[in-house]
NUZASE-181669 format. One record per residue (C-alpha): residue in one letter; residue number from 1; x, y, z. Coordinates in steps of 0.1 Angstrom, whole numbers. Layout:
BEGIN
   aa     i      c1      c2      c3
    a   NUM       X       Y       Z
...
***
This chain:
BEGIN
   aa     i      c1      c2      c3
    x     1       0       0       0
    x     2      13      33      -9
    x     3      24      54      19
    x     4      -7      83      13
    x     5     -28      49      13
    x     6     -17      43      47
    x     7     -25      77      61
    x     8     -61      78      43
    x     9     -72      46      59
    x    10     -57      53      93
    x    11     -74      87      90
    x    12    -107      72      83
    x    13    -104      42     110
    x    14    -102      76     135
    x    15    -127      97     117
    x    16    -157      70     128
    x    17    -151      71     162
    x    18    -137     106     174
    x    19    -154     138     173
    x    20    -154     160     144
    x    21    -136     194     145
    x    22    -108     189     168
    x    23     -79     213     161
    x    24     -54     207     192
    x    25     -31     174     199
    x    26      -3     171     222
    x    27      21     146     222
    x    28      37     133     256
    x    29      69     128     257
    x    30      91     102     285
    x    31      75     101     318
    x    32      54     129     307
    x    33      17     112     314
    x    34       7     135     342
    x    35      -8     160     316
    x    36     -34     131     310
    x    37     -48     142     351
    x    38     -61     174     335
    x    39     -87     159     309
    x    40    -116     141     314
    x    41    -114     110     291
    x    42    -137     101     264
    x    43    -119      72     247
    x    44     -83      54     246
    x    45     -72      42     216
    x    46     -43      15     219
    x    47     -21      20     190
    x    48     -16     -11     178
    x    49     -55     -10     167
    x    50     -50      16     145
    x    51     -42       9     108
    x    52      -9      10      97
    x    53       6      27     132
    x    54      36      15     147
    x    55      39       4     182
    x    56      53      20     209
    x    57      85      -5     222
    x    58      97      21     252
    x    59      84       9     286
    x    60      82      45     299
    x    61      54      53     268
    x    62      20      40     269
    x    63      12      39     238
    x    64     -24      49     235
    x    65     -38      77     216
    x    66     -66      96     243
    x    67     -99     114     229
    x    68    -100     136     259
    x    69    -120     172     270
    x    70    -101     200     285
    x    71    -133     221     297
    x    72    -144     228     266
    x    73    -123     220     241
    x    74    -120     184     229
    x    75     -84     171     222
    x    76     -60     140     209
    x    77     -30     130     233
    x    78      -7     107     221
    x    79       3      90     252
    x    80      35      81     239
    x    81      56      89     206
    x    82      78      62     183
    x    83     116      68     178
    x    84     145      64     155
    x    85     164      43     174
    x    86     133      19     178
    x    87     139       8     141
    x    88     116      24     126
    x    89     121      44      93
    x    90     115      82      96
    x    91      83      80      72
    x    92      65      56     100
    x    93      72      71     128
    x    94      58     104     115
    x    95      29      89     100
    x    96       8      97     135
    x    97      16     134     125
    x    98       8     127      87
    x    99     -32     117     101
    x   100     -33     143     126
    x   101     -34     164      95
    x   102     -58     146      72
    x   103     -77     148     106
    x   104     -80     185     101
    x   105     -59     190     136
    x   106     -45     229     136
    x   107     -18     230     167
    x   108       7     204     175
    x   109      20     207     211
    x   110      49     187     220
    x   111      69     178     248
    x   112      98     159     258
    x   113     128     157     281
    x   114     162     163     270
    x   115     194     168     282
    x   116     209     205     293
    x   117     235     218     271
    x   118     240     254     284
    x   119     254     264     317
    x   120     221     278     333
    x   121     201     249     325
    x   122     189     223     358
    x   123     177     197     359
    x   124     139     198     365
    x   125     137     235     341
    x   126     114     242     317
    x   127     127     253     285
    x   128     103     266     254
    x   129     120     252     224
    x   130     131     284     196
    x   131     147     262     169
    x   132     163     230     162
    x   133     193     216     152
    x   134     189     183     130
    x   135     219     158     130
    x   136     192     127     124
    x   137     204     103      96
    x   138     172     104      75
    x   139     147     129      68
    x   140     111     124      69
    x   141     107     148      36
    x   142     131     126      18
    x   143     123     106     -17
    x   144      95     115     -40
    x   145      72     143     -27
    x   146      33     140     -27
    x   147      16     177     -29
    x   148     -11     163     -11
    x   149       6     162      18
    x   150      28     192      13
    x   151      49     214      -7
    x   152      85     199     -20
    x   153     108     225       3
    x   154      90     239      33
    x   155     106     268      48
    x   156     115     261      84
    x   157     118     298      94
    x   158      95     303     128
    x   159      87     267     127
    x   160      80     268     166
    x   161      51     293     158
    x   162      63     328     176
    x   163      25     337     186
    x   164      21     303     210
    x   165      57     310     225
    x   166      51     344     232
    x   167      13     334     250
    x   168      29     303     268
    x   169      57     332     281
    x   170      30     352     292
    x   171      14     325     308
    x   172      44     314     323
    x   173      49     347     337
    x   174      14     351     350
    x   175      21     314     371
    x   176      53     325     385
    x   177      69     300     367
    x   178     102     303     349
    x   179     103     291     318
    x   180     136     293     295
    x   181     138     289     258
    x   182     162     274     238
    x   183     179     255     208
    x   184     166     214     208
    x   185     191     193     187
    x   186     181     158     177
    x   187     205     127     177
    x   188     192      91     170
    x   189     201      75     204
    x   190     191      54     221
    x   191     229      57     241
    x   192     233      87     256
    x   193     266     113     241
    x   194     300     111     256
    x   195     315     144     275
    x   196     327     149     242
    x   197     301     154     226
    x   198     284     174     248
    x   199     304     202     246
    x   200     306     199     204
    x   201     269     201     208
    x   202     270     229     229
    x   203     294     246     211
    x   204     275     248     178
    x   205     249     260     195
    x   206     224     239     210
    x   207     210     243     246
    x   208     189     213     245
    x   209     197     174     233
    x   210     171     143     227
    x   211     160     119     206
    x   212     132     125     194
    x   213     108     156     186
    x   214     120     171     151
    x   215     108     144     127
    x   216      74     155     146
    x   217      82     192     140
    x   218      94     184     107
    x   219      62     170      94
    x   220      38     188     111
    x   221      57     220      97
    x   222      53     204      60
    x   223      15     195      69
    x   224      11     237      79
    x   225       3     233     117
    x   226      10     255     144
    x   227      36     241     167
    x   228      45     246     203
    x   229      72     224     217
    x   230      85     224     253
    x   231     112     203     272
    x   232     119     192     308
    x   233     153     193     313
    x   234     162     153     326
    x   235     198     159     333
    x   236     228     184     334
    x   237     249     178     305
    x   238     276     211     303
    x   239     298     221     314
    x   240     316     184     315
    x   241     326     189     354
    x   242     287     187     365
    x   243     275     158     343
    x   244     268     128     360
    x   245     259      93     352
    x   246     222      88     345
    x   247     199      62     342
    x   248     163      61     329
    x   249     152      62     364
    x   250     169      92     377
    x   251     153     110     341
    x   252     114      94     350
    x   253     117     112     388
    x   254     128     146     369
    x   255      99     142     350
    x   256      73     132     374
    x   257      86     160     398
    x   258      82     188     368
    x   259      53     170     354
    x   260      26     187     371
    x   261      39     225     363
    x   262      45     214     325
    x   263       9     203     327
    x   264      -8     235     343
    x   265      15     253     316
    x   266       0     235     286
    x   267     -31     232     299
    x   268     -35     271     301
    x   269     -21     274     266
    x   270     -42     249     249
    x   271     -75     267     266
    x   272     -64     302     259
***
């Protein structure tokens, strides 16, 4: 089946059962399922019953997709997102974002937690990702383009759309909260970078590091959504005399001790 095949029917398995006119999703990133305390559930959607979606192999994602109300509005989570490093090519683990479109969804919120790359970054911050840096092996654009999903080079100027930053900033501000903004840089993973490479990411100018995120951004960017990304940062990685070792243990307590101030913040933001 041809890859817009795919999409089509995966769109149309989820166009019988949720409602029509959603324009929000969010996707939750590691240890990031607190945000799911804030709707009130209409339907989970294990992903391996959807057509043609991959399934999630990371024990700290669920790997459901949640029809869920946030007082009024009406919203898809993706409890859960699909990596590079899991195997999968770049053109299936985007496809989620490829039916969020066909779906007629508007704004893409992401999050995920990544390591800090610049000196003022601790563990536990909030950081409102600016740009990205790329160094992925595969693009999710590459091969033959179909304008039915997009146009052949998308400009990736304000890709993180400015107007959501500057509300979630204002937001943020109203809560007390502090939330920094930065530069997110993608490697494949899964292994974590040396001290080495840590600092050559930091010098080329990253503040951020993960594994996941900009295929997402990518796509979504290609399919002409609105997106808003934000990290929790899991673990100090610059200068090299404060990194430490770290386990996915010590990055699910980071996240489950920032989890509920990420969720108030996106909460507020998807309402407003």
């Amino acid at each position: 089946m041809e890859y817009y095949d795919q999409i089509s029917q995966s769109a149309a398995f989820l166009r019988e059962i949720i409602p029509q006119g959603i324009q929000d999703a969010v996707i939750l990133g590691t240890g990031l399922g607190k945000f799911e305390n804030n709707i009130k559930k209409i339907l989970e959607i294990p992903y391996e019953t959807i057509p043609n979606f991959p399934s999630s192999t990371v024990k700290s994602h669920s790997g459901k997709l949640i029809i869920g109300k946030l007082d009024s509005k009406t919203l898809l989570v993706f409890s859960g997102r699909f990596h590079y490093y899991e195997g999968y090519s770049m053109k299936s683990l985007t496809l989620p974002i490829r039916v969020l479109a066909l779906l007629g969804i508007k704004n893409l919120f992401i999050t995920n937690v990544a390591g800090g790359v610049k000196e003022s970054f601790n563990a536990g911050d909030l950081v409102m990702i600016k740009d990205h840096i790329n160094l992925l092996p595969e693009n999710p654009l590459r091969g033959i383009n179909d304008d039915r999903l997009g146009i052949r080079f998308p400009d990736m100027k304000d890709t993180y759309t400015p107007s959501l930053r500057l509300k979630a900033q204002n937001i943020a501000e109203e809560m007390g909260l502090n939330l920094k903004s930065g530069v997110y840089l993608a490697l494949q993973g899964p292994n974590l970078e040396t001290a080495a490479e840590y600092q050559f990411i930091h010098h080329i100018g990253a503040d951020l590091v993960g594994m996941s995120t900009v295929p997402e951004v990518i796509v979504a960017r290609h399919s002409g959504m609105n997106i808003f990304a934000v990290s929790i940062v899991s673990n100090v990685c610059y200068p090299p005399e404060r990194i430490t070792e770290t386990t996915l243990e010590s990055v699910l307590e980071v996240a489950e001790n920032s989890g509920n101030k990420l969720s108030q913040l996106l909460s507020k933001l998807i309402i407003n």
